[in-house]
OpenMM code with the backbone's topology and positions (N, CA, C; nanometers):
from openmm import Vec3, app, unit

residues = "UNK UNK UNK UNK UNK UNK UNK UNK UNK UNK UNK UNK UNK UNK UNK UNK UNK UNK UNK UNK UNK UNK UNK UNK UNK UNK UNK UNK UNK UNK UNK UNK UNK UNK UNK UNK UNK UNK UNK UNK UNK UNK UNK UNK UNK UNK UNK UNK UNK UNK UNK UNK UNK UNK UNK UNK UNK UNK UNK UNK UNK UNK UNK UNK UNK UNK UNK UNK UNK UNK UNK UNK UNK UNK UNK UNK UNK UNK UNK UNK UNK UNK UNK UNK UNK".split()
positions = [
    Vec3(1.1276, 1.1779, -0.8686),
    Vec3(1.0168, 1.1174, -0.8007),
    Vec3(1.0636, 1.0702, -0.6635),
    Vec3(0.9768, 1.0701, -0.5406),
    Vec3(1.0013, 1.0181, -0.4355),
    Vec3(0.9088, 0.9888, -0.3682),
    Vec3(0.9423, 0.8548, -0.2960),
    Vec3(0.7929, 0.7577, -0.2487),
    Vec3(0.8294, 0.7508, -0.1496),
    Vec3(0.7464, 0.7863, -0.0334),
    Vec3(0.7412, 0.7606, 0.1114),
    Vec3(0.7553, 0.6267, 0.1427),
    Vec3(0.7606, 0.5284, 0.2341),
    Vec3(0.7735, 0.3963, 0.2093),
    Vec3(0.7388, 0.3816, 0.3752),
    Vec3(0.8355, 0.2938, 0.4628),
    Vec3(0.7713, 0.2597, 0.6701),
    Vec3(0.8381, 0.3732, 0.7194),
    Vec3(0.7888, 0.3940, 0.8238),
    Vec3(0.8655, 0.4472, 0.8954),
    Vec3(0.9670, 0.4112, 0.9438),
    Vec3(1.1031, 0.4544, 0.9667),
    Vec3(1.2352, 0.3915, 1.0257),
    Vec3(1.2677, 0.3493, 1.1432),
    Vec3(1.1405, 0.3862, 1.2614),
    Vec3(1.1264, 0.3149, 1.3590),
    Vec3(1.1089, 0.2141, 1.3458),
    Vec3(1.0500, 0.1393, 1.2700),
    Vec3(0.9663, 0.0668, 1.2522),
    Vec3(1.0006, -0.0961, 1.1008),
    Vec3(1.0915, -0.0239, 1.0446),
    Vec3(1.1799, -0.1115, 0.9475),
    Vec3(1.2303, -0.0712, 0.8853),
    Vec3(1.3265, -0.1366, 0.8269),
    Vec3(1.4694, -0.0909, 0.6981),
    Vec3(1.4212, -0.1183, 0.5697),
    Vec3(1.4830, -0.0459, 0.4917),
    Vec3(1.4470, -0.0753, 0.3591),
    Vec3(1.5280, -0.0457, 0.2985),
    Vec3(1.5746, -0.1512, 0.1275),
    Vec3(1.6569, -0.1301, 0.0548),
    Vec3(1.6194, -0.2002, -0.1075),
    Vec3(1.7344, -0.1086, -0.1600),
    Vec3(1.7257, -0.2021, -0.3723),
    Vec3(1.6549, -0.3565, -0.3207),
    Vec3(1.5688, -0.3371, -0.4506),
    Vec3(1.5470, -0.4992, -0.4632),
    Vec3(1.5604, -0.4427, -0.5927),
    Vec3(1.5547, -0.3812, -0.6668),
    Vec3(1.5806, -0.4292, -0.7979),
    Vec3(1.5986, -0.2564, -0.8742),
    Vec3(1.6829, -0.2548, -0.9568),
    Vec3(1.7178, -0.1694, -1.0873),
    Vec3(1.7330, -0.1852, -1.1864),
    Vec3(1.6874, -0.0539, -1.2825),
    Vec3(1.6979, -0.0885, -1.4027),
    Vec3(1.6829, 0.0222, -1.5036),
    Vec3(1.6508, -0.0037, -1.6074),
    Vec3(1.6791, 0.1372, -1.6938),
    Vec3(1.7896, 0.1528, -1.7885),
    Vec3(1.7619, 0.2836, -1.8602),
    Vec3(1.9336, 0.3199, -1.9465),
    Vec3(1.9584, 0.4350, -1.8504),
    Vec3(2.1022, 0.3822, -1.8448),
    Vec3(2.1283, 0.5493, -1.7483),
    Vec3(2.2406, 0.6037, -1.8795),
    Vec3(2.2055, 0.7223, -1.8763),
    Vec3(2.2453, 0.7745, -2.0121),
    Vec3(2.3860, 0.8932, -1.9428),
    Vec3(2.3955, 0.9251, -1.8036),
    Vec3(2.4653, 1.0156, -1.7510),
    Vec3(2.5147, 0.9834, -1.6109),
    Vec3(2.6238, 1.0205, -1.5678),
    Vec3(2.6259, 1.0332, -1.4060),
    Vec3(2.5541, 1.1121, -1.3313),
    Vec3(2.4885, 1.1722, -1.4216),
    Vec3(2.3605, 1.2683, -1.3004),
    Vec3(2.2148, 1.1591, -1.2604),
    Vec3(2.2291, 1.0662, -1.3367),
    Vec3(2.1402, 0.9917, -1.3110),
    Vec3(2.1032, 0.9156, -1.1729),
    Vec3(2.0583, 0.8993, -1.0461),
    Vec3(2.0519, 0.8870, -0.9432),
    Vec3(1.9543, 0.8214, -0.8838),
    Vec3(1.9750, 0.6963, -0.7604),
    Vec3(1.8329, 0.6358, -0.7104),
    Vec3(1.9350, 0.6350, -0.5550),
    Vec3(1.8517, 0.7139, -0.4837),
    Vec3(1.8757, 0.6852, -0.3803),
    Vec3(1.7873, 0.6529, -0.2611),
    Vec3(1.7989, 0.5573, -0.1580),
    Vec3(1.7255, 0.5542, -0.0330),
    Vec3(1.7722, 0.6750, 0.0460),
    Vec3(1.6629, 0.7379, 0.1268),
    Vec3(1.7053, 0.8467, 0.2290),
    Vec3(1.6018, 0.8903, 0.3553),
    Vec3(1.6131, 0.9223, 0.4499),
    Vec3(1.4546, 0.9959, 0.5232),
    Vec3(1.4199, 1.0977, 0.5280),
    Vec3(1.3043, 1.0959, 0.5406),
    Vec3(1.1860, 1.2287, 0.4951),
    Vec3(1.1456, 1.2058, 0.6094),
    Vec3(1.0939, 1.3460, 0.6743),
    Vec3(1.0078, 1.3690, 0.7784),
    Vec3(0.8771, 1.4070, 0.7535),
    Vec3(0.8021, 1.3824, 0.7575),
    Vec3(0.5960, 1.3727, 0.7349),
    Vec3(0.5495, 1.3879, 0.9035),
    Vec3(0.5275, 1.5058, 0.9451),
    Vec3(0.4315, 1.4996, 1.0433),
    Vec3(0.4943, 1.4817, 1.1560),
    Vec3(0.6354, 1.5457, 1.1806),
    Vec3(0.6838, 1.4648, 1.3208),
    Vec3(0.7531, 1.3109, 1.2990),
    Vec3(0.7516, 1.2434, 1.2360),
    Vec3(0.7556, 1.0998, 1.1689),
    Vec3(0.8859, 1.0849, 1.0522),
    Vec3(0.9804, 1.0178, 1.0975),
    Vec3(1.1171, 1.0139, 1.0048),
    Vec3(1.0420, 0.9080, 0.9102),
    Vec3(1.0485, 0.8920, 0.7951),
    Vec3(1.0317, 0.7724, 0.7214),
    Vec3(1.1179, 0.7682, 0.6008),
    Vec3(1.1204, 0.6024, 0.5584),
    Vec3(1.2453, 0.5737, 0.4659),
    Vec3(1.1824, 0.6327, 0.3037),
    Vec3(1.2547, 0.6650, 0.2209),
    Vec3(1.2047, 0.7080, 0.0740),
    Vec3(1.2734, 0.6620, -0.0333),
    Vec3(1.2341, 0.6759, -0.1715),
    Vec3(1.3067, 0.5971, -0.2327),
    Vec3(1.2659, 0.7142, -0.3693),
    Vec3(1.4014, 0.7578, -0.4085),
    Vec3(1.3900, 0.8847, -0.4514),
    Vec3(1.5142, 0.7982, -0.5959),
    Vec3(1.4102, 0.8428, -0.6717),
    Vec3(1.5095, 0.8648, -0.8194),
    Vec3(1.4726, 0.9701, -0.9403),
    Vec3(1.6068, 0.9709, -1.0089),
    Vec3(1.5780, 1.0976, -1.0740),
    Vec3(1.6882, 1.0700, -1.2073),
    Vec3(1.6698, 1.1307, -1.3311),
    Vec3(1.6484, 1.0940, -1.4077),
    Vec3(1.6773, 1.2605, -1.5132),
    Vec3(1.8216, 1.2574, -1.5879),
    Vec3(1.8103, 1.3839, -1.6861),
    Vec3(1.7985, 1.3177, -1.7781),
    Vec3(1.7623, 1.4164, -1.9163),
    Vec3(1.7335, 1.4339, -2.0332),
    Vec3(1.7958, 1.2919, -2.0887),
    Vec3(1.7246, 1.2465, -2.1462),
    Vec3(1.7444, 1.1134, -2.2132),
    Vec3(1.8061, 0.9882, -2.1508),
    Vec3(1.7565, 0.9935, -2.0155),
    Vec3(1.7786, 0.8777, -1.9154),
    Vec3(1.6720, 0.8223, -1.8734),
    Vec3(1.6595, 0.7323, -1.8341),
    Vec3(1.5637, 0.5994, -1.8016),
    Vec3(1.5473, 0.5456, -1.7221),
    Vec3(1.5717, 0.5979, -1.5704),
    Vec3(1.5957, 0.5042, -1.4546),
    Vec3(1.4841, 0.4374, -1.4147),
    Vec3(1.4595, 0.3071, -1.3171),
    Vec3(1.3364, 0.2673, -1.3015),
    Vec3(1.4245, 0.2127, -1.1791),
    Vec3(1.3744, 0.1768, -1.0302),
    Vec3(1.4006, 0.1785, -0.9303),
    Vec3(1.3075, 0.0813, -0.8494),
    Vec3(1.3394, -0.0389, -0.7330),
    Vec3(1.1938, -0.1313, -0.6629),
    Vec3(1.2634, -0.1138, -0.5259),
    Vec3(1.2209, -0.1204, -0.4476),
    Vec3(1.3064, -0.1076, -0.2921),
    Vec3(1.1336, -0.1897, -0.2566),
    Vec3(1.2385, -0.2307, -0.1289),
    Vec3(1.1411, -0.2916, -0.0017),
    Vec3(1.1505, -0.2962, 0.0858),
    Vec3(1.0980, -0.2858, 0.2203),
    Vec3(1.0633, -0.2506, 0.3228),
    Vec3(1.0524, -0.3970, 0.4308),
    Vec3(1.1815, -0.3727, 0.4891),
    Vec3(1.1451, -0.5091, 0.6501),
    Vec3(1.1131, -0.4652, 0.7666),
    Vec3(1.0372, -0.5805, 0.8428),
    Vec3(0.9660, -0.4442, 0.9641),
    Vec3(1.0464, -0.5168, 1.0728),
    Vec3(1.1090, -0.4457, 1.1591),
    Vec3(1.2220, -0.5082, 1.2590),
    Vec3(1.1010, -0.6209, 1.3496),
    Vec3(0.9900, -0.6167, 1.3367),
    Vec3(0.9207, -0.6910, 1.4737),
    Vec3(0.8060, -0.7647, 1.3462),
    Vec3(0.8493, -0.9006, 1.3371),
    Vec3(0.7369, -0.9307, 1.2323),
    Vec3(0.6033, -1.0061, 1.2759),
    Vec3(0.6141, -0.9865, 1.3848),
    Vec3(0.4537, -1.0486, 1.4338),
    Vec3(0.3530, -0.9086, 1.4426),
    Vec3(0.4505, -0.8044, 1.4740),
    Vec3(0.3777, -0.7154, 1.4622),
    Vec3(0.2779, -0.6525, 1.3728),
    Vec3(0.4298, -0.6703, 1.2375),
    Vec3(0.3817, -0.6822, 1.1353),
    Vec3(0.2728, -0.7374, 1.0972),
    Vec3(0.2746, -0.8721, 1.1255),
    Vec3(0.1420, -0.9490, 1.0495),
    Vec3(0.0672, -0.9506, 1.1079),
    Vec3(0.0279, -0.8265, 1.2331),
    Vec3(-0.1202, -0.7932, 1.2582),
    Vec3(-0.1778, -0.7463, 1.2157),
    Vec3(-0.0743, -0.6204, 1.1857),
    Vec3(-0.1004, -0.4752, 1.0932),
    Vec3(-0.1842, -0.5104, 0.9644),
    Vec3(-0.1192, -0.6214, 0.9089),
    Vec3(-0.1620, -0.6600, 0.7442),
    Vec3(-0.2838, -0.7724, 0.7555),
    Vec3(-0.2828, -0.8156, 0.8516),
    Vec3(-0.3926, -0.8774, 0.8367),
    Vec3(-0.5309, -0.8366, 0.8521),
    Vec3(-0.6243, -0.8622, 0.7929),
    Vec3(-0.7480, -0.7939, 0.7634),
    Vec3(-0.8551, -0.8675, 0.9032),
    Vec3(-0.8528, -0.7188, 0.9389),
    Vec3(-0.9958, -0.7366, 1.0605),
    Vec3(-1.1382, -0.8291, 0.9985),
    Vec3(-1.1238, -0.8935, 1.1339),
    Vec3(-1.2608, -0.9969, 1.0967),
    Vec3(-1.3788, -0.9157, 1.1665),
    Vec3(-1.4876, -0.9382, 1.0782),
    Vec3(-1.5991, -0.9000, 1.1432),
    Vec3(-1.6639, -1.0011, 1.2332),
    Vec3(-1.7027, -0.9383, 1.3803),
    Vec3(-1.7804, -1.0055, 1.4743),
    Vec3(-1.8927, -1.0728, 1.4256),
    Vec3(-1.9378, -1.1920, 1.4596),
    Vec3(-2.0228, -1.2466, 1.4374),
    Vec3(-2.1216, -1.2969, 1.5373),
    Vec3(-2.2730, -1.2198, 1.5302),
    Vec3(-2.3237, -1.3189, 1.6552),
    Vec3(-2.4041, -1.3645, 1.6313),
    Vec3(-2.4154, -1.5130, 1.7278),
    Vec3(-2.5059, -1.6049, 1.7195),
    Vec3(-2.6259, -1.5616, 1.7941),
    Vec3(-2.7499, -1.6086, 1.7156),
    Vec3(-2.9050, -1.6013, 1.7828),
    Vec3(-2.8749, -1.7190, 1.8661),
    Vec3(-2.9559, -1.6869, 1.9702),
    Vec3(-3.0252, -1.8277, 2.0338),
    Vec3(-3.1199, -1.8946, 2.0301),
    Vec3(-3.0938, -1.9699, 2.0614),
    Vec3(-3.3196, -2.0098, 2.0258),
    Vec3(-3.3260, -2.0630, 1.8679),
    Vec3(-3.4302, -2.0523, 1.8255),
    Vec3(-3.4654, -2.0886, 1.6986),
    Vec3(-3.4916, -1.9848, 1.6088),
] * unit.nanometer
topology = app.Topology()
chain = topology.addChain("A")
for resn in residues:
    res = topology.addResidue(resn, chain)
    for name in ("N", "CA", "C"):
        topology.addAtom(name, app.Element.getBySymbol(name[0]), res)
């Protein structure tokens, strides 16, 4: 399995958490980049043989965090006032 995650311009990402039976050394979680569209981005790729169990959490920091918390914050809708009565 592998999950696209930010772009690497844009922030780092790493383990926050593992877990699982790993039943082999073929068993594997790695961070790496994928290209989508022109666009490097970070991924979080694990994999898993015959009678192994891996389970994998990564997370994502965005180098500029005001930026960030524009991005995530949810657009307000305009509101206008009547005049008059």
């Amino acid at each position: 399995m592998v999950k696209r995650m930010a772009r690497t311009r844009d922030a780092f990402c790493g383990l926050v958490q593992v877990g699982g039976e790993v039943s082999t050394g073929l068993d594997r979680i790695r961070i790496l980049t994928v290209n989508h569209e022109g666009n490097a981005y970070w991924a979080l790729k694990v994999s898993s043989k015959p009678k192994g169990y891996v389970t994998a959490t990564a997370k994502c920091v965005w180098y500029d965090q005001l930026a960030a918390e524009k991005r995530a914050a949810p657009k307000r809708a305009k509101r206008r006032r009547r005049r008059g009565g």
